[in-house]
C-alpha positions as CSV (number, residue, x, y, z in Angstrom):
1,X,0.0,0.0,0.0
2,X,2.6,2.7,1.1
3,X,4.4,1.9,-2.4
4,X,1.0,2.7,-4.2
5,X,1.0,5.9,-2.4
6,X,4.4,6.9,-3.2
7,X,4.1,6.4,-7.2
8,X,0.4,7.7,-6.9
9,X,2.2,11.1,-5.4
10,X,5.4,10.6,-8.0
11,X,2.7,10.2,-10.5
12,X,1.0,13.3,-9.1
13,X,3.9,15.1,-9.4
14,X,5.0,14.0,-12.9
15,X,1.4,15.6,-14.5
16,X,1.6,18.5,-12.8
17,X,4.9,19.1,-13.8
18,X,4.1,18.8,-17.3
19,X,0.4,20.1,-17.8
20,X,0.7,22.9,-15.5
21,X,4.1,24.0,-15.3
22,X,5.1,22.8,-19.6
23,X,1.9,23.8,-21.2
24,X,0.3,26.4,-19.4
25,X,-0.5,29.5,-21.2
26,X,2.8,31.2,-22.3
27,X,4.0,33.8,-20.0
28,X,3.0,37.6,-21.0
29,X,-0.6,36.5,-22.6
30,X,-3.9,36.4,-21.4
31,X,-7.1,34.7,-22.8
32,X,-8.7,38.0,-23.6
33,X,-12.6,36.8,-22.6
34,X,-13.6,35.2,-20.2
35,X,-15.3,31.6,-21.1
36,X,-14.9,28.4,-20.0
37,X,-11.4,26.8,-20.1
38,X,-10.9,23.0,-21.2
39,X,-9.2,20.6,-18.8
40,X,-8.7,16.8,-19.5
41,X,-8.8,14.4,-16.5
42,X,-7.1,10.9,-16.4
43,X,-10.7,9.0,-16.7
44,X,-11.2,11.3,-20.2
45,X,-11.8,9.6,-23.9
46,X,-11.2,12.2,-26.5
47,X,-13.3,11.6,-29.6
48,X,-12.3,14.1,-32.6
49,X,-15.1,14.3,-35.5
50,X,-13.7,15.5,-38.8
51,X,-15.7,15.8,-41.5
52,X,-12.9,16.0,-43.9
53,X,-8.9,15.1,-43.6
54,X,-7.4,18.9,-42.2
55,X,-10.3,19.8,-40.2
56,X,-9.0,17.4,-36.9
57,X,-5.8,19.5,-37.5
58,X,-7.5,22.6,-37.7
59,X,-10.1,21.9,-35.0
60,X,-8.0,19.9,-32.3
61,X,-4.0,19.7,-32.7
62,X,-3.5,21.1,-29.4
63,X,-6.4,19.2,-28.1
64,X,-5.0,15.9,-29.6
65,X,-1.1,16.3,-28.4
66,X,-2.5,17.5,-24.5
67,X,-4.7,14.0,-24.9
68,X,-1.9,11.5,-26.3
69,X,1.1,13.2,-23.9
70,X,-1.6,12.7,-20.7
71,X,-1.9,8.8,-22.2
72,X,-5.8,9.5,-22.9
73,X,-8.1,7.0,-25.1
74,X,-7.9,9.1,-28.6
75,X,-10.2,8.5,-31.7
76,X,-9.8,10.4,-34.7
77,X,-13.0,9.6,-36.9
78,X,-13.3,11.5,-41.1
79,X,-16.7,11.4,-42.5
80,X,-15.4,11.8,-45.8
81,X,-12.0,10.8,-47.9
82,X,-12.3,14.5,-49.1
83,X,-12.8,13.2,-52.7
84,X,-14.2,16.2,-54.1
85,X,-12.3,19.2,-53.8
86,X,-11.5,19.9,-57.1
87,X,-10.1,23.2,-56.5
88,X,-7.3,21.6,-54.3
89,X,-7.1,18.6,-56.7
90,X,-6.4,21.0,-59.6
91,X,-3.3,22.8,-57.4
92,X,-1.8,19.1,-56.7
93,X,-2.1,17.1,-59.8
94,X,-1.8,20.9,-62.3
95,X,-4.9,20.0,-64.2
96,X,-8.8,19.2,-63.6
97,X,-10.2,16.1,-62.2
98,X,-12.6,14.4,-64.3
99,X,-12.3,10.8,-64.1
100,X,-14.4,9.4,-61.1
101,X,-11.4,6.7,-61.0
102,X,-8.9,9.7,-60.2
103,X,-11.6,11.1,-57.8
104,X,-11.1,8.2,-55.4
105,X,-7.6,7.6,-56.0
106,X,-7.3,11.5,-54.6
107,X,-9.3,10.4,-51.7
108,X,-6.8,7.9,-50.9
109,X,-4.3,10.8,-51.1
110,X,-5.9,12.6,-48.6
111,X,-6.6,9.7,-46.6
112,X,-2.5,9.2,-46.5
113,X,-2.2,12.9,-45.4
114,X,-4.2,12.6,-42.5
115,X,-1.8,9.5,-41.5
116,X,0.9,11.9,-41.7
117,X,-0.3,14.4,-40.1
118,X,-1.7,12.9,-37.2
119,X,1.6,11.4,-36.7
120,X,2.9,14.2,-36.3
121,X,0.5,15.1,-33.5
122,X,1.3,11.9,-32.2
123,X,-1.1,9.5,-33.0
124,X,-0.4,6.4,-34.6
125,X,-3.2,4.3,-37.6
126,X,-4.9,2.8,-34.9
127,X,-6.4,6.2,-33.8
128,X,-8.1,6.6,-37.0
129,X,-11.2,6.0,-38.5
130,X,-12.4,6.7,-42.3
131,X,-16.2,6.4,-43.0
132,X,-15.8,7.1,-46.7
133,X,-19.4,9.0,-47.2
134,X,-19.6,11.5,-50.1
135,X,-17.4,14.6,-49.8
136,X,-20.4,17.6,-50.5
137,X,-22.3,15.1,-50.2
138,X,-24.1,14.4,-46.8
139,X,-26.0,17.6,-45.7
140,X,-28.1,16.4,-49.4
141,X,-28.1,12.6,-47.9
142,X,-29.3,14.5,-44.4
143,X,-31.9,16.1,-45.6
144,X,-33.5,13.4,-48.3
145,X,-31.8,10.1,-48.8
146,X,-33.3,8.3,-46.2
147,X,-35.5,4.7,-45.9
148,X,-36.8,3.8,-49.3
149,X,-34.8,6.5,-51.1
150,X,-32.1,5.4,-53.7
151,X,-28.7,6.4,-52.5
152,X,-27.0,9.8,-53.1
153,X,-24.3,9.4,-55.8
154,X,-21.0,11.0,-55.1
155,X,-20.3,14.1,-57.2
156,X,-16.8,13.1,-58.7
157,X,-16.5,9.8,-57.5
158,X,-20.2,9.1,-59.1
159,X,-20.1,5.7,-56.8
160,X,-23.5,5.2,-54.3
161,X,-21.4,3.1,-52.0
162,X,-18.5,3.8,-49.8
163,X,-15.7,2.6,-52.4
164,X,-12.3,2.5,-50.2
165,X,-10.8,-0.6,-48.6
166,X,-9.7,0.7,-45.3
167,X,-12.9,2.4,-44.7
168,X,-14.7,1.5,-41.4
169,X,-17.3,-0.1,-43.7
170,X,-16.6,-0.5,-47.1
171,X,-20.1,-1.2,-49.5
172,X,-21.9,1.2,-47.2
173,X,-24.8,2.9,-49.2
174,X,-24.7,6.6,-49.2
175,X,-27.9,6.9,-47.2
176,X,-28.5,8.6,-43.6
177,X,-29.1,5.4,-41.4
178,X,-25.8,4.3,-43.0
179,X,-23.9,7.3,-41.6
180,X,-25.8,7.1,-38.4
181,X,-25.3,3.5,-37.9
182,X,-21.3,4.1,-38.2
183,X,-21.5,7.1,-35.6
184,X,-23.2,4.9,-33.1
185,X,-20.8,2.2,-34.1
186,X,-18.3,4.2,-32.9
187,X,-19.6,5.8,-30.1
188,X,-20.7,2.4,-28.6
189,X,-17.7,1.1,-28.6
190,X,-15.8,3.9,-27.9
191,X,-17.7,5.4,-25.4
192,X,-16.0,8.6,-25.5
193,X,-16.5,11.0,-22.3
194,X,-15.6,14.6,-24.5
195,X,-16.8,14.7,-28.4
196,X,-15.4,17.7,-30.5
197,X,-17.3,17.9,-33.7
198,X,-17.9,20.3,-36.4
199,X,-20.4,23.1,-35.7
200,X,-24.1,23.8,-36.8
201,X,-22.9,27.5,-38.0
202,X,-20.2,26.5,-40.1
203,X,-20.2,27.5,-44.1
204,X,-19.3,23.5,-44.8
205,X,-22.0,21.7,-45.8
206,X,-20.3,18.5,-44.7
207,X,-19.5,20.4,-41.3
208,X,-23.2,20.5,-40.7
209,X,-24.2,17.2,-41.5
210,X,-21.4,15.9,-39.5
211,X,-23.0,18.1,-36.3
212,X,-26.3,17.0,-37.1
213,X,-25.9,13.3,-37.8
214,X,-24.0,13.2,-34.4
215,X,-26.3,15.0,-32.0
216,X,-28.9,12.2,-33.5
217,X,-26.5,9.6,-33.1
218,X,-25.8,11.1,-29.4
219,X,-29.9,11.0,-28.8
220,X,-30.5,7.5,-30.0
221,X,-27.9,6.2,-27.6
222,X,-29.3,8.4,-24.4
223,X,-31.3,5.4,-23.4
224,X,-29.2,2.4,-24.7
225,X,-25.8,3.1,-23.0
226,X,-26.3,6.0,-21.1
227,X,-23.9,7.8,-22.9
228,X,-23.8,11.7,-21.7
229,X,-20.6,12.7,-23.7
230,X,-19.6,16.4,-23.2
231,X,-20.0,17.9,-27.0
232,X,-17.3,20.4,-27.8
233,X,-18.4,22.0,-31.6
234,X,-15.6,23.4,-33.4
235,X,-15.7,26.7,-36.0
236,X,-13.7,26.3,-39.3
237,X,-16.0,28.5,-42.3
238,X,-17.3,31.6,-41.2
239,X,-17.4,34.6,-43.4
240,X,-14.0,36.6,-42.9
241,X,-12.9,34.7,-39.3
242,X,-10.3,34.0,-38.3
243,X,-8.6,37.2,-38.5
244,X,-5.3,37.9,-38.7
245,X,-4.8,35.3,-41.5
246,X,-1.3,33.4,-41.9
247,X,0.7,31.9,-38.8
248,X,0.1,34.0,-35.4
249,X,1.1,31.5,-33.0
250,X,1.2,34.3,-30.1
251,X,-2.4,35.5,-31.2
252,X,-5.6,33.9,-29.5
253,X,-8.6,32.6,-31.9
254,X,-11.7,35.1,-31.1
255,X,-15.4,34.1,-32.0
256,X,-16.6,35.9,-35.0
257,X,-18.6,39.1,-33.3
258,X,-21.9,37.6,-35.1
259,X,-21.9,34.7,-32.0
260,X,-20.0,36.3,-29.4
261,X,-22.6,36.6,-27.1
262,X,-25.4,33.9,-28.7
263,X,-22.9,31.0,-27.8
264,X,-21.3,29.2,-24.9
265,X,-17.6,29.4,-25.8
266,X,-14.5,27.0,-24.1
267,X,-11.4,27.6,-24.8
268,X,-8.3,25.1,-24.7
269,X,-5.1,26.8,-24.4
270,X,-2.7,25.8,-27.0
271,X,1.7,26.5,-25.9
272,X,4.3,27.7,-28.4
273,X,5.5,23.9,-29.0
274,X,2.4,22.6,-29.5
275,X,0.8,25.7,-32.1
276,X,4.3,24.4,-33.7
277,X,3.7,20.7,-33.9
278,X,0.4,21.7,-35.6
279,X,1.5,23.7,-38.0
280,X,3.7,20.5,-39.0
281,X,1.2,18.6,-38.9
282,X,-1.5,21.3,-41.4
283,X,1.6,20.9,-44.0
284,X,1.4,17.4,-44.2
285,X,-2.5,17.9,-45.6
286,X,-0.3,18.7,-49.2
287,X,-3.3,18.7,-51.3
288,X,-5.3,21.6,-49.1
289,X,-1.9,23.3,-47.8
290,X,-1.0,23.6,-51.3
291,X,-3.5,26.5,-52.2
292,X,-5.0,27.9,-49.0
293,X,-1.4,27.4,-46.5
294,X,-2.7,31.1,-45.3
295,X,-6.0,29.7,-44.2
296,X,-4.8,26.7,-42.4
297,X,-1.9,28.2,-40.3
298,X,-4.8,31.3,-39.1
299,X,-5.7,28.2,-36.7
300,X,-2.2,27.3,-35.2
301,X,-2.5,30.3,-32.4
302,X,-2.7,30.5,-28.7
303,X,-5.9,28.4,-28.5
304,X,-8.6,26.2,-29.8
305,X,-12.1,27.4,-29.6
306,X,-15.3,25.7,-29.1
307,X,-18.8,26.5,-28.2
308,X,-22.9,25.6,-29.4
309,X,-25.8,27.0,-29.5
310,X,-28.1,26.3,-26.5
311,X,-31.1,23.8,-26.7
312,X,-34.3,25.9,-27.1
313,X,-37.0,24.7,-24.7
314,X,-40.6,24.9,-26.3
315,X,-44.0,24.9,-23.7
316,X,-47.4,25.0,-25.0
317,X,-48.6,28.9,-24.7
318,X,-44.7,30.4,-24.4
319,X,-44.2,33.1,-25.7
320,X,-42.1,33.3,-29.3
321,X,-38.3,31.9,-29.1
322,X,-35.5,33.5,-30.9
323,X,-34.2,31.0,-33.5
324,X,-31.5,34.0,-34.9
325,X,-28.8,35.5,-32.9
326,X,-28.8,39.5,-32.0
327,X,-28.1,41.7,-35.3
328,X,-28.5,38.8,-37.4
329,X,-29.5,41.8,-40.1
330,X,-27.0,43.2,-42.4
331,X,-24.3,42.2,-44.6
332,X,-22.5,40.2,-42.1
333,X,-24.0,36.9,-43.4
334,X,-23.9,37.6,-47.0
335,X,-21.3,35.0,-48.8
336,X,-18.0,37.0,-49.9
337,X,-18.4,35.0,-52.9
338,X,-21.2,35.8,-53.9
339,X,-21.8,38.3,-57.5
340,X,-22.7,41.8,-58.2
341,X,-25.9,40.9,-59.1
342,X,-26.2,38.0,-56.9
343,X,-25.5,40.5,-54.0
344,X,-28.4,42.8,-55.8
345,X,-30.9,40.2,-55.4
346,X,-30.0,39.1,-51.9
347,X,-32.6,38.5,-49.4
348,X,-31.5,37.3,-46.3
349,X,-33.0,36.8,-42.4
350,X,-33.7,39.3,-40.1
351,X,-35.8,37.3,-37.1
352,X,-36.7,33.9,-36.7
353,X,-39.3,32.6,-34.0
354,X,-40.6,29.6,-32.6
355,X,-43.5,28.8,-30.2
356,X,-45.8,26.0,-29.4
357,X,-49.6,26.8,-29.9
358,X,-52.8,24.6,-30.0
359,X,-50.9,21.5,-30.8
360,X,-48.6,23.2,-33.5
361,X,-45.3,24.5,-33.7
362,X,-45.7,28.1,-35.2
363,X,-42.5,29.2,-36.9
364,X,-41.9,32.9,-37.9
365,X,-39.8,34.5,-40.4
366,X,-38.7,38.1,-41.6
367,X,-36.8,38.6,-44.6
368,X,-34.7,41.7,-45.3
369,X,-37.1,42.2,-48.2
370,X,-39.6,40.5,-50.4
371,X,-39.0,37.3,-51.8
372,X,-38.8,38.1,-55.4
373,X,-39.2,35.7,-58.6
374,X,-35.9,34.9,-58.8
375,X,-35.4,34.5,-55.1
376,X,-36.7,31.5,-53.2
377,X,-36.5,30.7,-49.5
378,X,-36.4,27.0,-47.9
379,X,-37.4,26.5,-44.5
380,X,-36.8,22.5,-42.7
381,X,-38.5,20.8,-40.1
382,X,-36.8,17.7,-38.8
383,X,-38.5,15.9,-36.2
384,X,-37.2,13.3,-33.4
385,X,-38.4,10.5,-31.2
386,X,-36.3,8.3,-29.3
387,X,-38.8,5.5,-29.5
388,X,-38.8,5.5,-33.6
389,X,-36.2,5.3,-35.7
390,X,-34.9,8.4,-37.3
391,X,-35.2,7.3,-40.8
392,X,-38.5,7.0,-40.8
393,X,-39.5,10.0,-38.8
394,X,-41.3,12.6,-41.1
395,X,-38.3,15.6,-42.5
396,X,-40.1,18.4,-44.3
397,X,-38.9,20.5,-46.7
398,X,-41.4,23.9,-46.9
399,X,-40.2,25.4,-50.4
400,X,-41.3,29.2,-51.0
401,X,-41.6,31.2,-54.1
402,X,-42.7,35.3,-54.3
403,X,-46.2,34.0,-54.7
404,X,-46.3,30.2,-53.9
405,X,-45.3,27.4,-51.9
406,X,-44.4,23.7,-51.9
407,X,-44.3,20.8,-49.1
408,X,-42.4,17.8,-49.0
409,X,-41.2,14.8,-47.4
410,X,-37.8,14.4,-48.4
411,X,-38.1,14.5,-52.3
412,X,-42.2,12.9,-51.9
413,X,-44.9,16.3,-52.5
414,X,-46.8,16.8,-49.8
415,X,-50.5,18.1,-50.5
416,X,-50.1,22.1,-49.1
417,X,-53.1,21.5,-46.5
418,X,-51.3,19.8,-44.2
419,X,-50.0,23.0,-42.8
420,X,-51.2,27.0,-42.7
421,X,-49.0,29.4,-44.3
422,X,-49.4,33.1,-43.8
423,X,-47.6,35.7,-46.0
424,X,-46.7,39.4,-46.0
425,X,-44.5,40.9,-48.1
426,X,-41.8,40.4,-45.9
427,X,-42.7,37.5,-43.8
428,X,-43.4,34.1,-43.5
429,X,-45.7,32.1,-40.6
430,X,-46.1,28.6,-40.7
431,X,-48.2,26.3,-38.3
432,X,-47.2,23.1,-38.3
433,X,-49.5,20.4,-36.4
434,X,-47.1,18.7,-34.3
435,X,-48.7,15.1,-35.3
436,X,-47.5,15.7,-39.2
437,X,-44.3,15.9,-37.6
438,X,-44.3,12.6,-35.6
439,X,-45.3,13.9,-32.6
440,X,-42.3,14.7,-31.8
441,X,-39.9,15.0,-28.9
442,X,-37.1,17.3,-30.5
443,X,-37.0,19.4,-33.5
444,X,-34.1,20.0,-35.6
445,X,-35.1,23.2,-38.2
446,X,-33.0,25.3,-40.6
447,X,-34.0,27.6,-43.4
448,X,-32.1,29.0,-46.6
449,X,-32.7,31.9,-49.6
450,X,-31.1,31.3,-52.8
451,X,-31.3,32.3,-56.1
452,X,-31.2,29.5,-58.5
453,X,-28.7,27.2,-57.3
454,X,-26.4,29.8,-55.5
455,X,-27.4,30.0,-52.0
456,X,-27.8,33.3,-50.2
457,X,-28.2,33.3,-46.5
458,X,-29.2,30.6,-44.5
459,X,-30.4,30.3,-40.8
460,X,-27.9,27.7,-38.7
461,X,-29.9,24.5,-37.6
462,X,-31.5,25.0,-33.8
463,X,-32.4,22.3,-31.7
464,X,-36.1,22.7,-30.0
465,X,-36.7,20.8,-27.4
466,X,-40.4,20.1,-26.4
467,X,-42.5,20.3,-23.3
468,X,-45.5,19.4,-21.9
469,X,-45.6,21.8,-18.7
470,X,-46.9,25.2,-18.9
């Protein structure tokens, strides 16, 4: 007994020695906010989400070195192979990719990247797992390819099945109780105690889907294993964030003022060596570092940042719940890519409500100006029980015109009578009967303009929990 003491104290002394006194915050700097700070404890199991190979670089370097030097559990888990940048692709190979065989020979590039760079980081093969779903691909399969639905087809790789080797599960169809059915997979036998995963606010299609498809995951499992998994969501697309660009390993990474104060935000504190060993490790992604190196290194700084959106809690009779953060208005959310004229045309959101009334969830929205013919909006309603399977759970898509409007089911037309819509020029209220919805427990609902295929503003997806009390 007295020599477990003594190497329990050595033991003691040995951590503290090299996770307070090595990697505490560099002398001469202070976390300029006040928010939560991230601490690991010897009972932790880091799970690290990426939707593509980079973001776990991006997202988590300094959160992966602090978890392998402490001796934690460490999963590293990519949705995609990245198969379908063809930007980056052009940069590497110095012409277009047009072959789908090329496609996923380039996601097998990028799949050796992220070996390389997580080595760096210091995690070995064994740390990592490839699911091999479509690159651009899932936040379509989230929102329609689901149950009896034929499977999404990837954009370059044109393949409806998860086509590499080494994935997790090769054959997989590219369909959303596929992707949910890996998550929980992992997560089962895992059993991770933090989760850092992608955020609901992000630009990245894929960085949505990879949120949503993982608080689902998280919900299904609430009852089976009891797994209560602290979620850490990371920011990587935001419209000019971070700021400075290039490598400022002395600089801390601040929230973009549009969610400073709508959002929870921890912070892990990242030293000099390790901001280092990350950058290593983001120029070992050769295909991405190769024509956006700027971009990348803006996230080797001081710190790692992480923060969600707060469950909104729905009672029958409430008043109206916010669904948009404070000065959501302006030209802070317009795309920087977007056109002259695209910019002319741009209709984007100025409030967004929810409430519960009379057995409906009433949803209210105010455009910065009319929807015009060219300019549609989108609004989604996803709803969940834990007692029915999420594929089969009703997901409708309310499509508006300037004059008109359209319901569906996924891709199946819904007759326009199962809900009430009311328009003015510059708003939108829909009342929704909760049973159309499944009778649900949670909803999960986003909304979108765009003209033509080029989006214009879009509202990030809110979780609503619902009530019975008053």
């Amino acid at each position: 007994m007295r020599r477990q003491v003594l190497l329990a104290i050595a033991l003691g002394a040995a951590f503290y020695f090299l996770f307070v006194v090595v990697h505490s915050p560099r002398q001469g700097t202070e976390t300029p906010f006040h928010w939560n700070e991230i601490k690991f404890d010897r009972h932790d199991r880091i799970l690290v989400l990426a939707p593509h190979p980079d973001d776990e670089s991006l997202c988590c370097g300094g959160i992966i070195q602090q978890a392998t030097t402490m001796g934690l559990p460490v999963r590293v888990v990519f949705l995609t192979y990245g198969d379908s940048n063809q930007w980056s692709f052009l940069v590497y190979r110095k012409r277009p990719v047009f072959s789908p065989k090329v496609a996923r020979q380039m996601g097998l590039v990028r799949h050796k990247e992220a070996l390389a760079a997580s080595k760096a980081l210091g995690l070995s093969p064994e740390h990592l797992t490839f699911l091999g779903y479509p690159d651009f691909g899932t936040l379509p399969i989230w929102y329609s390819y689901w149950g009896n639905r034929h499977p999404f087809r990837g954009i370059l790789t044109k393949v409806t099945t998860v086509p590499y080797q080494n994935a997790l599960r090769p054959g997989a169809s590219y369909k959303g109780e596929e992707i949910l059915q890996d998550l929980k997979t992992v997560l089962r036998e895992f059993r991770p105690t933090k989760v850092f995963v992608s955020h609901p606010a992000d630009y990245n299609p894929d960085h949505r889907a990879l949120y949503l498809f993982t608080r689902v995951a998280l919900w299904d499992l609430e009852e089976e294993i009891r797994i209560r998994p602290k979620v850490y969501p990371y920011l990587i697309h935001f419209k000019q964030w971070p700021r400075p660009r290039g490598y400022h390993p002395e600089s801390f990474l601040k929230p973009p003022s549009f969610f400073k104060e709508e959002i929870s935000w921890s912070v892990f504190h990242v030293s000099d060596r390790w901001a280092e060993r990350k950058r290593i490790a983001l120029t070992e992604h050769k295909t991405q570092y190769g024509y956006r190196a700027k971009y990348l290194l803006s996230f080797a700084r001081a710190d790692e940042l992480f923060g969600d959106f707060q469950a909104i809690a729905l009672r029958p009779s409430s008043s109206p719940a916010s669904l948009l953060p404070h000065g959501a208005e302006g030209p802070e959310k317009t795309s920087e890519e977007l056109s002259e004229q695209e910019r002319a045309a741009f209709v984007g959101f100025e409030e967004r409500s929810a409430q519960l009334e009379n057995g409906q969830l009433v949803l209210s929205i105010k455009f910065s100006r009319p929807l015009a013919e060219t300019v549609e909006a989108s609004v989604y309603i996803f709803g969940y029980r834990r007692d029915r399977p999420f594929a089969q759970m009703p997901k409708l898509h309310v499509k508006f015109g300037a004059i008109t409007h359209e319901v569906y089911d996924q891709e199946r037309k819904l007759s326009q009578e199962i809900l009430q819509v009311e328009r003015k020029p510059r708003e939108l209220t829909l009342r929704i009967p909760l049973q159309i919805l499944g009778d649900p427990q949670r909803i999960l609902t986003s909304a979108q303009t765009y003209l033509g295929d080029v989006p214009l503003d879009w509202a990030s997806w809110r979780v609503l929990e619902l009530t019975s009390g008053t």
